[in-house]
C-alpha positions in Angstrom: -198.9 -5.6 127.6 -200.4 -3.4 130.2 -199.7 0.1 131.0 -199.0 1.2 134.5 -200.5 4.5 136.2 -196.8 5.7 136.3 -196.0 5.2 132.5 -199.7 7.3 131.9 -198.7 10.4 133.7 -194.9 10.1 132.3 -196.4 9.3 128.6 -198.9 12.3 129.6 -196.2 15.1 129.5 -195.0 14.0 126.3 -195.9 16.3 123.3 -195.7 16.0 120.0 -194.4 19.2 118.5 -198.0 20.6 117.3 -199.3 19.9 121.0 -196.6 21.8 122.9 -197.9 25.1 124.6 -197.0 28.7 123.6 -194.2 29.3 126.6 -192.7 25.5 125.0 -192.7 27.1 121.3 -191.3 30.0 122.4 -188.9 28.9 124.3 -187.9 26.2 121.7 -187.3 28.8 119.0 -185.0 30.7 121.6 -183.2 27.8 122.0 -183.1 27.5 118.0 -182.1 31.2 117.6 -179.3 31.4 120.4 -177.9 28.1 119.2 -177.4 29.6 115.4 -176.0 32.4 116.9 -173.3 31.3 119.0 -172.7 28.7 116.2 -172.3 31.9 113.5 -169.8 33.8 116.3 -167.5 30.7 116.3 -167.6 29.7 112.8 -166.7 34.0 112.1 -164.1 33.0 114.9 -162.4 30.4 113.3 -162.5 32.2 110.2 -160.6 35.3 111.4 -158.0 32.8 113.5 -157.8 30.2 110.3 -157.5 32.0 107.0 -155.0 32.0 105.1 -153.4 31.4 108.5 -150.2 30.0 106.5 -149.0 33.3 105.2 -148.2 33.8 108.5 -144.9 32.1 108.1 -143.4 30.6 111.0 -145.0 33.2 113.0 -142.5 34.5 115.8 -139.1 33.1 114.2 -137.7 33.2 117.5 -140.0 30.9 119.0 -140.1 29.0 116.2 -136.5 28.0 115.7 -136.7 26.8 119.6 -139.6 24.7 119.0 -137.2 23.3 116.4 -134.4 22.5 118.6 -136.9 21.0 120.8 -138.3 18.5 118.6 -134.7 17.1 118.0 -133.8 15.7 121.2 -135.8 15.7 125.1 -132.7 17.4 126.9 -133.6 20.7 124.5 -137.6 19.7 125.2 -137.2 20.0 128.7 -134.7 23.2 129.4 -136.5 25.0 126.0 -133.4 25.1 124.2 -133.1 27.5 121.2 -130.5 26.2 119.4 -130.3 22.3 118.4 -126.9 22.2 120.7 -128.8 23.5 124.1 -126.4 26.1 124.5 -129.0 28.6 125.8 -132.7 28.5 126.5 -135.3 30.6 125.3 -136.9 33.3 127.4 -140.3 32.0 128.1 -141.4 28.8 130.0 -142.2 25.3 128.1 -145.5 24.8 128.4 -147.2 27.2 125.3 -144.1 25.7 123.6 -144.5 22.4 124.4 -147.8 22.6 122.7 -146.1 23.9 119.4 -143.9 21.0 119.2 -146.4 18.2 119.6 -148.4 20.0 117.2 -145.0 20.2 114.7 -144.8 16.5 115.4 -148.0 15.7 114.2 -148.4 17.6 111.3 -144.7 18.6 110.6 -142.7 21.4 111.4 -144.5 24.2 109.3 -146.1 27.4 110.1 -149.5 26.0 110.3 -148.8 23.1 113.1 -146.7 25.8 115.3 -149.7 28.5 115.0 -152.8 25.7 115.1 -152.4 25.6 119.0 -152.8 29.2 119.3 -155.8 29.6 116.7 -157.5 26.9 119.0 -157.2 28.4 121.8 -158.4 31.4 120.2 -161.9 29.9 119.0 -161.8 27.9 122.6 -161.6 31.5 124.4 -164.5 32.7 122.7 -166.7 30.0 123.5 -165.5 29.9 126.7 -166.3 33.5 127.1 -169.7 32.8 126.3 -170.4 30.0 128.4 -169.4 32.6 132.1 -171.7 35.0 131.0 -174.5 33.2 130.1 -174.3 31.1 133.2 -174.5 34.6 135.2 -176.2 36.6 132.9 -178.3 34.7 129.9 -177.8 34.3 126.7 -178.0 38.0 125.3 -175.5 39.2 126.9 -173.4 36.1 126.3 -173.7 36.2 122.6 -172.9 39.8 122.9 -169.8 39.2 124.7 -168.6 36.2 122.8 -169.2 38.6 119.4 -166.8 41.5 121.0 -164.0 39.2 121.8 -163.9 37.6 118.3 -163.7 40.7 116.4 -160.9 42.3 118.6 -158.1 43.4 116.9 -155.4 41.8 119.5 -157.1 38.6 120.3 -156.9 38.1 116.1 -153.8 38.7 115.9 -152.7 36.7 118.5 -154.3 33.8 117.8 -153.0 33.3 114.1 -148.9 34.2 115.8 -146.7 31.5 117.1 -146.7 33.7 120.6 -147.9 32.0 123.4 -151.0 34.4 124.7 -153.9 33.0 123.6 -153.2 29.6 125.3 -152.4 31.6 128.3 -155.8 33.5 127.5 -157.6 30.4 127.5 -156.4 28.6 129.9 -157.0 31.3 132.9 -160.6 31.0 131.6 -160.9 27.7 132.2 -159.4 28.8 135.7 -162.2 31.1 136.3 -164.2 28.9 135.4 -163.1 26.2 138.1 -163.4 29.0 141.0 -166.7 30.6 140.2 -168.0 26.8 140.4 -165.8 26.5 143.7 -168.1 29.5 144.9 -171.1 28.0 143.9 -171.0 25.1 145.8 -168.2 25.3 148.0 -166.2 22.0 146.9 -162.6 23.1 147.5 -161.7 20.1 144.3 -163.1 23.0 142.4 -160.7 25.6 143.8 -157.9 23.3 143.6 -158.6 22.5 139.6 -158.4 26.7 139.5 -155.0 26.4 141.4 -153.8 23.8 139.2 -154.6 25.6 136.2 -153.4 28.8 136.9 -149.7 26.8 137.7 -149.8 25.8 134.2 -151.0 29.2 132.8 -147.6 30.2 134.8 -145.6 27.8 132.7 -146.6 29.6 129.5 -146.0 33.2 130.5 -145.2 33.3 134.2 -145.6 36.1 136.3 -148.7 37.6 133.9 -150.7 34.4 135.3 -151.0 35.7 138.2 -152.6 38.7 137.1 -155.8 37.8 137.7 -155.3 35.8 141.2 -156.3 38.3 143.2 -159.8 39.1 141.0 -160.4 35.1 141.7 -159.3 34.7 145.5 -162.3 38.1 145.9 -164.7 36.5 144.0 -164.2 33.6 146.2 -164.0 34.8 149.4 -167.1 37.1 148.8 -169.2 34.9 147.1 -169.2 31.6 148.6 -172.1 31.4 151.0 -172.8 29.5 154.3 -168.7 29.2 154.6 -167.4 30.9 157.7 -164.4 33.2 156.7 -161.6 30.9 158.4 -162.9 28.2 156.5 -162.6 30.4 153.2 -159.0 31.4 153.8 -157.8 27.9 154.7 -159.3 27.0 151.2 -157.5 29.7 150.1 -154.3 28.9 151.7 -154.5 25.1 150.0 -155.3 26.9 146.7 -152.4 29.1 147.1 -149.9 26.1 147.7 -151.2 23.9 144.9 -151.2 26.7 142.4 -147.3 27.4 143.6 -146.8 24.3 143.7 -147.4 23.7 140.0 -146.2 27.1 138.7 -142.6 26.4 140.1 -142.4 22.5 139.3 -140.5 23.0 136.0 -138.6 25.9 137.7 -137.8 24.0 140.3 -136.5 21.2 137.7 -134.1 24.0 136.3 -132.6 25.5 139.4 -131.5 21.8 140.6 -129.9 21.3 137.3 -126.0 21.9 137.2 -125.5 25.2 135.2 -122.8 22.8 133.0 -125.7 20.5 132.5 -128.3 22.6 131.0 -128.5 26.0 128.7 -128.2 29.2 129.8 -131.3 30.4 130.9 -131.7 33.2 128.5 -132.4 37.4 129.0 -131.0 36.7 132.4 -127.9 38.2 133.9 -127.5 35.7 136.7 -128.4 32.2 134.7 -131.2 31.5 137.2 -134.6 30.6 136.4 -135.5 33.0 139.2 -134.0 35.8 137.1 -135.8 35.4 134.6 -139.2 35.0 136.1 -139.2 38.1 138.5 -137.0 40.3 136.5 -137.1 39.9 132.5 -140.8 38.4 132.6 -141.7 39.7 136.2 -141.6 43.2 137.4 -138.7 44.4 135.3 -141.1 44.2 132.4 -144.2 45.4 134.0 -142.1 48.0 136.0 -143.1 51.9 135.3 -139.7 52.9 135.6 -137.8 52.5 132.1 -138.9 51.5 128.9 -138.0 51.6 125.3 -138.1 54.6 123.1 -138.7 54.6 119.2 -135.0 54.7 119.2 -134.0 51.7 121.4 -132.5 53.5 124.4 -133.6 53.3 127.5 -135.4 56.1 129.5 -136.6 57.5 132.7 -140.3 57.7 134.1 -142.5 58.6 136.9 -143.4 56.0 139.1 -147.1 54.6 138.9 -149.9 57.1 137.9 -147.3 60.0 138.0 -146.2 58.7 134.6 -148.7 60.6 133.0 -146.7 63.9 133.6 -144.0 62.6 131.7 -143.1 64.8 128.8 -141.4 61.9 126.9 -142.1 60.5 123.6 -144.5 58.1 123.3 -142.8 54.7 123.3 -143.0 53.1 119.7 -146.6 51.7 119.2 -147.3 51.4 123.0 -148.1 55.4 124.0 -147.8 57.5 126.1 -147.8 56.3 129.9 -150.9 57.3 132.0 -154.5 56.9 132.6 -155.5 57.2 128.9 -152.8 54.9 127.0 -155.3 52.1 126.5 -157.3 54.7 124.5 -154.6 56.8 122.5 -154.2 55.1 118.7 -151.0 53.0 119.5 -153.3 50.8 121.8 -156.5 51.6 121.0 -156.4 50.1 117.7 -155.2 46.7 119.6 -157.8 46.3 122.4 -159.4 49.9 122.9 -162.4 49.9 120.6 -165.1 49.1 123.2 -163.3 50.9 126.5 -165.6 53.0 126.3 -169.0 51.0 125.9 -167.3 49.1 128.5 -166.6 51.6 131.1 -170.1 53.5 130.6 -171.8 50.0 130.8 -170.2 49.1 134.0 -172.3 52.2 135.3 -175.5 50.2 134.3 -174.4 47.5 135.5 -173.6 49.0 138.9 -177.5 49.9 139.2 -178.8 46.3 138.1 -176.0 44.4 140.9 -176.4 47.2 143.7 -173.1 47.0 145.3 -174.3 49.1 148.3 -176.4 46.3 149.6 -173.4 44.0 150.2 -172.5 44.9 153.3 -175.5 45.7 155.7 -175.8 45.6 159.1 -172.4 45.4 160.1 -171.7 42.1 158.1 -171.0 41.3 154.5 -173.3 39.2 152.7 -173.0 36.6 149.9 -172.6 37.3 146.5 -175.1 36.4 144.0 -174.0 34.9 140.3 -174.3 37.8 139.2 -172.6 39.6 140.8 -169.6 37.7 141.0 -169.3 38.1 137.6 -169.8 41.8 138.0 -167.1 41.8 140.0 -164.6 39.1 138.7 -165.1 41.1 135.1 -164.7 44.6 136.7 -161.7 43.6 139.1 -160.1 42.0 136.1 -160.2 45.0 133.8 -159.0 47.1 136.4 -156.5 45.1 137.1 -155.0 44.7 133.6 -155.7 48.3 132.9 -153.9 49.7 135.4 -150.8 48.0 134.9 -150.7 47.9 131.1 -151.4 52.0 131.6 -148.4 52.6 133.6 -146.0 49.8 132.3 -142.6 51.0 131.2 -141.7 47.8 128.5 -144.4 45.9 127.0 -145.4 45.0 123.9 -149.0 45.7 122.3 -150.3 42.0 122.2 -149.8 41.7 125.8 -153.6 43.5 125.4 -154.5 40.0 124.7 -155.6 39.2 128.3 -157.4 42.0 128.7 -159.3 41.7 126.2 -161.8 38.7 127.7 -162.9 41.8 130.4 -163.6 44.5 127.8 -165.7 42.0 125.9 -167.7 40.8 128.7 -168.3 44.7 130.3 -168.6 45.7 126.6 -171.5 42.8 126.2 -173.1 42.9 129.4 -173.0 46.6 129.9 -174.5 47.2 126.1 -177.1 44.6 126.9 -178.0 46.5 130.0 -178.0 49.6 128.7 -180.6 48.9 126.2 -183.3 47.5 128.6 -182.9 50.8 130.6 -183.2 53.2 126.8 -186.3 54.8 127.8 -186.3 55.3 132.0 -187.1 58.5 133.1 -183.8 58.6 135.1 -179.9 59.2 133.6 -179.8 55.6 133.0 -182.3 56.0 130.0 -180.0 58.3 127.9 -176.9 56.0 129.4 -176.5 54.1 126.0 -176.6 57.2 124.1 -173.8 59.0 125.7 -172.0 55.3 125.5 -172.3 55.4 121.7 -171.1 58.7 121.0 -167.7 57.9 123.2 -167.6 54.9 121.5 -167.9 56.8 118.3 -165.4 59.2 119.2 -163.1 56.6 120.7 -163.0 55.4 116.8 -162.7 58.8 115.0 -159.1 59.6 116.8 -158.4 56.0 116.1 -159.3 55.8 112.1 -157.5 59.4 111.6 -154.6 59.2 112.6 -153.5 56.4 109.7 -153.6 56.3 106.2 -156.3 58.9 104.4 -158.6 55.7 103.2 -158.9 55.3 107.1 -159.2 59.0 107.5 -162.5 58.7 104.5 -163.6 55.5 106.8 -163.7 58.0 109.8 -165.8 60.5 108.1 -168.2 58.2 106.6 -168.5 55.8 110.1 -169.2 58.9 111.7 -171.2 60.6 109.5 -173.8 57.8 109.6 -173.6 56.6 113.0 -174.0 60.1 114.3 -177.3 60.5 112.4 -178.2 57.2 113.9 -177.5 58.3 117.1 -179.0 61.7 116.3 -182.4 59.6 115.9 -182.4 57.5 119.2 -181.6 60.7 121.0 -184.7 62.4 119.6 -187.2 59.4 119.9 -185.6 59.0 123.7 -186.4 62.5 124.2 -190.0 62.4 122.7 -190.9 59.5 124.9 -189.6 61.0 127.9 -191.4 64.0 127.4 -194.8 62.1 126.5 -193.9 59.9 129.3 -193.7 63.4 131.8 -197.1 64.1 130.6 -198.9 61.1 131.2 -199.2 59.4 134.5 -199.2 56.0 132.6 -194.5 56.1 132.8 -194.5 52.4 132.8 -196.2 51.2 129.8 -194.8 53.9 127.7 -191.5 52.7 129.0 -192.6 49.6 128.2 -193.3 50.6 124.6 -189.9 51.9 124.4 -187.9 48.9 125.2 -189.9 47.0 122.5 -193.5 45.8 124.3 -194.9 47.6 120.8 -193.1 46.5 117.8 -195.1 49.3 116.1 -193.8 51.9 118.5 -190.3 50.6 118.7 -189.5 50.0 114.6 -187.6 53.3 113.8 -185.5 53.0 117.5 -184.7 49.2 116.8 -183.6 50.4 113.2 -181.4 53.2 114.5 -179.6 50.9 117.0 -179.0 48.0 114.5 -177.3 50.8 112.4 -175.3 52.5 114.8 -174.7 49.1 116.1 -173.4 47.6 113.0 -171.3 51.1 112.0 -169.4 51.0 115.4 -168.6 47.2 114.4 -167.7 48.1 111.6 -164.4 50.0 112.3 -163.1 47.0 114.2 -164.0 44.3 112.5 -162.5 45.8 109.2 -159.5 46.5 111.4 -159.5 42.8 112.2 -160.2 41.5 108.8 -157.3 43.9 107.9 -154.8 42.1 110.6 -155.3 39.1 108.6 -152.1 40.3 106.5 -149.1 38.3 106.9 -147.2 41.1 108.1 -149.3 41.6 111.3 -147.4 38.7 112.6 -143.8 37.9 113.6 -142.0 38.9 116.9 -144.1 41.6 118.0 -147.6 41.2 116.1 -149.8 44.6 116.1 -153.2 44.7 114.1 -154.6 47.8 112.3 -154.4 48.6 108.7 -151.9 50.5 106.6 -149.0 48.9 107.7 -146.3 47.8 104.7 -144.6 44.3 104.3 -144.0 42.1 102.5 -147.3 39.9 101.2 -145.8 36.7 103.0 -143.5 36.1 105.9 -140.8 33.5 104.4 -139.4 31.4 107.1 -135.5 32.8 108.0 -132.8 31.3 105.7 -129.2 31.3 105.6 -127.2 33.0 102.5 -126.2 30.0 101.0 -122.7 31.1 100.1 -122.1 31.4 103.8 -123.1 27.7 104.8 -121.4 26.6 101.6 -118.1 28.7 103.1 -118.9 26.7 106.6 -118.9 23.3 105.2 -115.7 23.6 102.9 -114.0 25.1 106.3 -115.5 23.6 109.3 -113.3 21.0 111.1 -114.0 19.0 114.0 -115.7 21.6 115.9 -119.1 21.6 117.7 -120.9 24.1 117.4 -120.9 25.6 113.1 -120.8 28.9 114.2 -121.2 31.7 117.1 -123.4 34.8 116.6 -124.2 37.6 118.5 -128.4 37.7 118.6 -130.7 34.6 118.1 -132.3 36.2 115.0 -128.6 36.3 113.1 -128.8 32.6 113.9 -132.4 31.6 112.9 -131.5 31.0 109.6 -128.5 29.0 110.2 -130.1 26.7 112.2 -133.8 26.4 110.2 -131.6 25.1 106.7 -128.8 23.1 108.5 -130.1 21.7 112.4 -126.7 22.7 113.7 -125.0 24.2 116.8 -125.1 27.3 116.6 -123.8 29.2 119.6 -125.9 32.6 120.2 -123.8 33.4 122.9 -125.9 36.8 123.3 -129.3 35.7 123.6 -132.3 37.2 122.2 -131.2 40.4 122.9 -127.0 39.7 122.2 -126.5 41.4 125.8 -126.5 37.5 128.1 -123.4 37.4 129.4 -123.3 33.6 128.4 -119.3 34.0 127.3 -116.1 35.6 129.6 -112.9 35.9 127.3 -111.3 33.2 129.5 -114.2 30.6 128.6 -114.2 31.3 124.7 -110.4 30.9 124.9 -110.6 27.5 126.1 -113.7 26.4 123.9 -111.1 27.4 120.8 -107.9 25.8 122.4 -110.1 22.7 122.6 -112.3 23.6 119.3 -115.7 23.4 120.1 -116.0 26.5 117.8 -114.2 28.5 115.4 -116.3 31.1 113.6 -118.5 34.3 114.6 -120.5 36.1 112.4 -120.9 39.7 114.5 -122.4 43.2 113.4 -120.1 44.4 111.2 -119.9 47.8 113.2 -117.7 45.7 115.7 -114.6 46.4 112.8 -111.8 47.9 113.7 -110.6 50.7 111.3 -107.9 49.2 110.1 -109.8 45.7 109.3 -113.0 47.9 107.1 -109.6 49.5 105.3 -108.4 46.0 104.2 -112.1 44.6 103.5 -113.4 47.1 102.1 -111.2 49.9 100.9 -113.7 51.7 98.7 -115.8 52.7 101.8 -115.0 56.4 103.0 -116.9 56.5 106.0 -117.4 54.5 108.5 -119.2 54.4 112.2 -117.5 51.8 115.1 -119.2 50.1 117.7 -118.8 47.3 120.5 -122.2 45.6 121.0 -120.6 44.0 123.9 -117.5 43.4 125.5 -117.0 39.7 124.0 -117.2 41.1 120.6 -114.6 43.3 120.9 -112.4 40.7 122.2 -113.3 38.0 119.3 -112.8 41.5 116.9 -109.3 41.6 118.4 -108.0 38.4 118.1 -109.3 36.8 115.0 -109.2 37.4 111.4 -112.3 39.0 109.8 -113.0 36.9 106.5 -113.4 38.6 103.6 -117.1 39.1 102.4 -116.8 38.0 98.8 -115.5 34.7 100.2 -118.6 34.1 102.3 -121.2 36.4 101.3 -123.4 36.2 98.2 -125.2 39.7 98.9 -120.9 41.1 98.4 -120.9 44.0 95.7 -117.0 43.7 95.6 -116.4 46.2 98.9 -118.5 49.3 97.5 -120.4 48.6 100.7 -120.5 47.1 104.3 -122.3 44.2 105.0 -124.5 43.9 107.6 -122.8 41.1 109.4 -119.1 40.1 109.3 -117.6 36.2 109.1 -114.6 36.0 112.0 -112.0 32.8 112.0 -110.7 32.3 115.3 -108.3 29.8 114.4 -106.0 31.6 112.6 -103.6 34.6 114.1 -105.0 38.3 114.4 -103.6 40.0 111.8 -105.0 40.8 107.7 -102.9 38.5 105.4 
C-alpha cells in the first residue's frame, strides 16, 4: 500500500507525546490542570447541594403538599392545586413545580425527589457560570468565578430547599447564554432560544424573570456588529413577542378557564392570574412602599433610594432599606461576602474594557466579548442590587439570583486585580484595598452572631490582616525600587510572578489571605448544611437553633381518628384557615381539605352566603380555626380553668363559622388536651349541629 503526499504532511503533524514542542506541553498540562479544577469546583458543588440533603425534610411544606395534590390527578397538575380537591392554587407558577412532581414520580414522593431538581440546577448553575466567563475571559477567571458561586451561602441553601430559585437561577443562564451567542453571530434563532427561555424562567417565578431582560436586550443591541440598529430592534421586537408569548401561555390557559372550573388562584384578592403575577409576585412584592416588620404588621417607607432615611426597624432578617442592605449582617451573610471584591474589581475591570472608547466619533461602536460580559455582569448586579436594596417585602433567598453577578465580578475582578499588584499607578495597590473591605465586610458579619463566630472574627482577621500587612509592604518596596530604576517594566514583571524567586513570599501571602477570606464563607456554607436552614423561608449562617431534622408535617392522630368516626358524606374532610394548618391533614390522609384562606388565611376564597350553601348541600362540615377566634362564652365552657384570655377575628369568615357552629371540645379531638388547663392552638368547629354549647 502506498502512501500519498497528502497522508505525509497530515501523518507529519502527528506527535507522539515525547516529540510535541514546549508551547504543546505546556499548553497540554494547562489543559490537564484547568480540567482538575473545574472538575474539584463541581464535585465541592455537588457535595454542598447533596449531603445529607435528606434531613432537609420535605423542604418548603407548602410547596411540597401542592406537588402532592399534583401528582394525584392532571386537573390539580395543571391549575397547581394545593390541596388534592383543587379548591385553591398555590402562589407560584407550574413550571419549577412541575419539575418536583416528575421527579416525585420517579423516585417517590420524598424529600430527596422534590429537592433533586433544585440541587441539579444548582451544580448546572455553577458550571454554567464557568463556561460565560471563560468564553469571554479564560479560564482563570472562570474557575475563579465558578469557585465563588459554589461556596455562597444563598445559592447553598437554595439548592438543597424545595423553592423554586435555583431552577429559575439556571435557566436565565442558559438564556444568557442563547443571547450573547445571538450577538456573536447575529442568528436571531439564537435570540429567540433566549426569548423562549426566559418565558419559561417566567413560569417558575414570574415577574423576577424579567429582571435581567433589560441587561440582555443592551448587551445585544450594543454588541452585535455589522447589524444596522433597525435591524437590531426588529430582532428585538420578535424576541419580545416570543418571550411574551411563552411567559403568558399557562396564564393565558388560566384566565380562559371558568372560575367554577378551576381553584382559586391563591394570595390574590381578585381570583385572576393577573393578580397574582403583577401584584403578589410583581411589584407589590418588589414595591419600596410597605413591608413586614419583626412583628408581622405592615409599615410605611420612603419611596426608592429615600428609604434609607427611614428610622424604622430593620425588617426581620432582611435589613434595613437603603444603599447598604446587601452589606448589613441580615443579607450579608446570604450573598454579601464578596460585594466588596466585587465592586472594587469592577474598577479594574473598567481600565482593562475602556468604556470611554465605545462611542467615538459621533457613533457607537461594537462591543467586544469582553466586554459584553463586562457589561451583562455589571448591568445585572446593578440591577438586582438596586431593587433588592430598596424592596419593601422580600425574603433573603431571593439573593439567589444575584448571586451569578457577584461571583463573576468577584472572579473576574480578583483575577484582574492581581495582574495589575505591582503598577506604578492606583491600580497596583487596587487588590489591597479590595482585601481589607472584604475583610471588613466579614468582621461586622462574623460578630454580630454567636461568640464562637465572634472568636472566628478575631482569628480570620488577625491572620489575614498580617497577610495583607505583607503584600502591602512588598507592593510598597517594589514600587519604590521600581521609582528608582528606569528599568519599571521588568520589575513589574518580577512582581506579577516573571521571577518565582522574587514573587515566593507575595504568592504566599495572597494564597493565605485568599484562603482566610474563603474561609468565613465557606464555613458559613458548610454550616447551612443543617436541616433547619431549610423550610419556607431558608436563610444560611450559623447559630441558628432547630430541631436536627425537619419531619415532614403530620396530623394529630386523635384529630383524623375524630374525622373518620364523624365525617358523613361530605367532600371536602375538613376547612382550615392557612395552608400550613392543613399540611398535615392532607400529607397522612390525601383528602380535601378546604384552606379557604390561602397561604396567608386572608384569600377571600369564602362569602358567608357561599359557605351556607356548601353546608345546606354538605360538601363540608368541619373547621379547625385559631383558637383566638372563641368567643368568651365558648373558652368558658371549653375550658373553664383558663383565667385569661385574648379574642381575635383573623377574618371575617371565621367569625361567622365562630357564630354559628359548635366548637368541639378539645379532649374529644385533640391528643396534645391537658383536660382544659390550657388553650389549644387550634379549635375543631361542627357546622352541622345548632350554635349553641350542649
Amino acid at each position: 500500500m502506498s502512501i500519498s503526499a497528502q497522508d505525509t504532511v497530515v501523518l507529519s503533524t502527528i506527535r507522539e507525546p515525547d516529540m510535541a514542542t514546549p508551547a504543546q506541553k505546556r499548553r497540554l498540562q494547562q489543559n490537564r490542570w484547568e480540567i482538575a479544577s473545574i472538575v474539584s469546583i463541581l464535585a465541592l458543588a455537588t457535595f454542598l447541594d447533596f449531603y445529607h440533603v435528606t434531613r432537609n425534610g420535605l423542604g418548603n411544606n407548602y410547596y411540597a403538599i401542592g406537588v402532592k395534590s399534583m401528582m394525584l390527578n392532571w386537573h390539580n397538575f395543571l391549575y397547581v392545586s394545593f390541596d388534592p380537591g383543587g379548591y385553591i392554587s398555590i402562589d407560584k407558577p407550574p413550571l419549577g413545580l412541575w419539575l418536583q412532581v416528575i421527579s416525585a414520580k420517579i423516585f417517590g414522593f420524598n424529600g430527596f425527589a422534590l429537592i433533586l431538581p433544585e440541587a441539579l440546577s444548582g451544580v448546572v448553575s455553577v458550571w454554567l457560570l464557568y463556561c460565560l466567563v471563560r468564553r469571554a475571559f479564560g479560564p482563570v477567571p472562570a474557575l475563579a468565578s465558578a469557585g465563588l458561586l459554589a461556596i455562597s451561602p444563598v445559592n447553598v441553601v437554595s439548592n438543597r430547599d424545595s423553592i423554586v430559585e435555583s431552577p429559575l437561577v439556571m435557566v436565565l443562564l442558559v438564556a444568557t447564554w442563547a443571547v450573547l451567542r445571538a450577538t456573536e453571530n447575529g442568528d436571531w434563532k439564537w435570540l429567540s432560544l433566549g426569548a423562549v427561555l426566559i418565558g419559561l424562567a417566567f413560569n417558575i417565578k414570574m415577574l423576577e424573570a424579567f429582571l435581567i431582560v433589560p441587561s440582555l436586550a443592551a448587551v445585544y443591541f450594543c454588541g452585535l456588529a455589522n447589524t444596522s440598529w433597525k435591524k437590531k430592534l426588529a430582532h428585538l421586537y420578535l424576541g419580545a413577542m416570543i418571550m411574551l408569548a411563552v411567559s403568558f401561555s399557562w396564564a393565558g390557559i388560566v384566565n380562559l378557564t371558568p372560575p367554577d372550573q378551576r381553584p382559586y388562584i391563591g394570595s390574590t384578592t381578585t381570583n385572576t392570574i393577573t393578580d397574582l403575577i403583577f401584584n403578589y409576585n410583581g411589584f407589590g412584592r418588589y414595591s419600596t412602599k410597605s413591608g413586614k416588620t419583626q412583628q408581622g404588621t405592615s409599615q410605611s417607607a420612603l419611596p426608592g433610594p429615600l428609604a434609607v432615611f427611614n428610622p424604622t426597624l430593620p425588617i426581620e432578617d432582611q435589613g434595613y432599606p437603603g444603599p447598604l442592605r446587601l452589606i448589613q449582617p441580615e443579607l450579608g451573610g446570604q450573598a454579601g461576602w464578596f460585594v466588596p471584591l466585587a465592586l472594587l474589581g469592577l474598577l479594574s475591570s473598567i481600565w482593562q474594557v475602556h468604556p470611554c472608547t465605545w462611542y467615538r466619533q459621533g457613533k457607537w461602536r461594537a462591543l467586544t466579548a469582553t466586554e459584553r460580559q463586562f457589561f451583562l455582569w455589571t448591568s445585572w448586579f446593578a440591577i438586582m442590587a438596586y431593587i433588592f436594596s430598596f424592596a419593601g417585602h422580600m425574603n433573603a433567598y431571593y439573593l439567589a439570583i444575584l448571586a451569578p453577578a457577584v461571583a463573576a465580578l468577584g472572579g473576574i475582578g480578583f483575577v484582574g486585580m492581581w495582574r495589575d499588584f505591582g503598577v506604578r499607578s492606583w491600580r497596583g495597590s487596587l487588590l489591597i484595598w479590595a482585601l481589607l473591605a472584604s475583610l471588613a465586610e466579614q468582621f461586622i458579619i462574623l460578630r454580630v452572631y454567636p461568640p464562637v463566630n465572634a472568636n472566628l472574627a478575631l482569628y480570620i482577621s488577625v491572620l489575614s490582616l498580617a497577610a495583607i500587612v505583607c503584600m502591602a509592604l512588598k507592593w510598597w518596596l517594589a514600587r519604590r525600587a521600581a521609582s528608582q530604576d528606569t528599568a519599571l517594566l521588568k520589575r513589574a514583571q518580577m512582581l506579577r510572578g516573571q521571577s518565582p524567586g522574587r514573587l515566593g513570599f507575595t504568592l504566599l501571602s495572597l494564597g493565605v489571605v485568599t484562603a482566610l477570606l474563603c474561609l468565613a464563607p465557606a464555613l458559613w456554607t458548610f454550616d447551612s448544611l443543617r436541616s433547619v436552614n431549610a423550610g419556607a423561608f431558608p436563610l444560611a449562617g450559623t447559630g441558628r437553633t432547630g430541631d436536627p431534622l425537619m419531619q415532614p408535617p403530620h396530623a394529630d392522630p386523635l384529630l383524623l381518628t375524630y374525622l373518620r368516626q364523624h365525617r358523613t358524606r361530605t367532600f371536602f374532610l375538613l376547612g382550615t384557615l392557612t395552608a400550613d394548618s392543613a399540611e398535615g391533614i392532607i400529607n397522612d390522609t390525601n383528602a380535601p381539605v378546604m384552606a379557604f384562606g390561602g397561604w396567608s388565611g386572608g384569600d377571600p376564597t369564602l362569602t358567608p352566603g357561599a359557605l351556607s350553601e356548601m353546608l345546606v348541600e354538605q360538601q363540608i362540615r368541619y373547621f379547625l380555626l385559631p383558637s383566638a377566634n372563641l368567643m368568651p362564652s365558648q373558652v368558658a365552657v371549653l375550658y373553664p380553668r383558663v383565667k385569661t384570655f385574648e379574642q381575635h377575628y383573623n377574618t371575617y369568615m371565621t367569625r361567622w363559622i365562630v357564630q354559628h357552629c359548635m366548637p368541639v371540645p378539645p379532649q374529644q379531638w385533640s391528643a396534645s388536651s391537658d383536660k382544659s388547663t390550657s388553650i389549644n392552638p387550634l379549635q375543631l368547629f361542627d357546622c352541622a349541629s345548632p350554635p349553641a354549647l350542649q
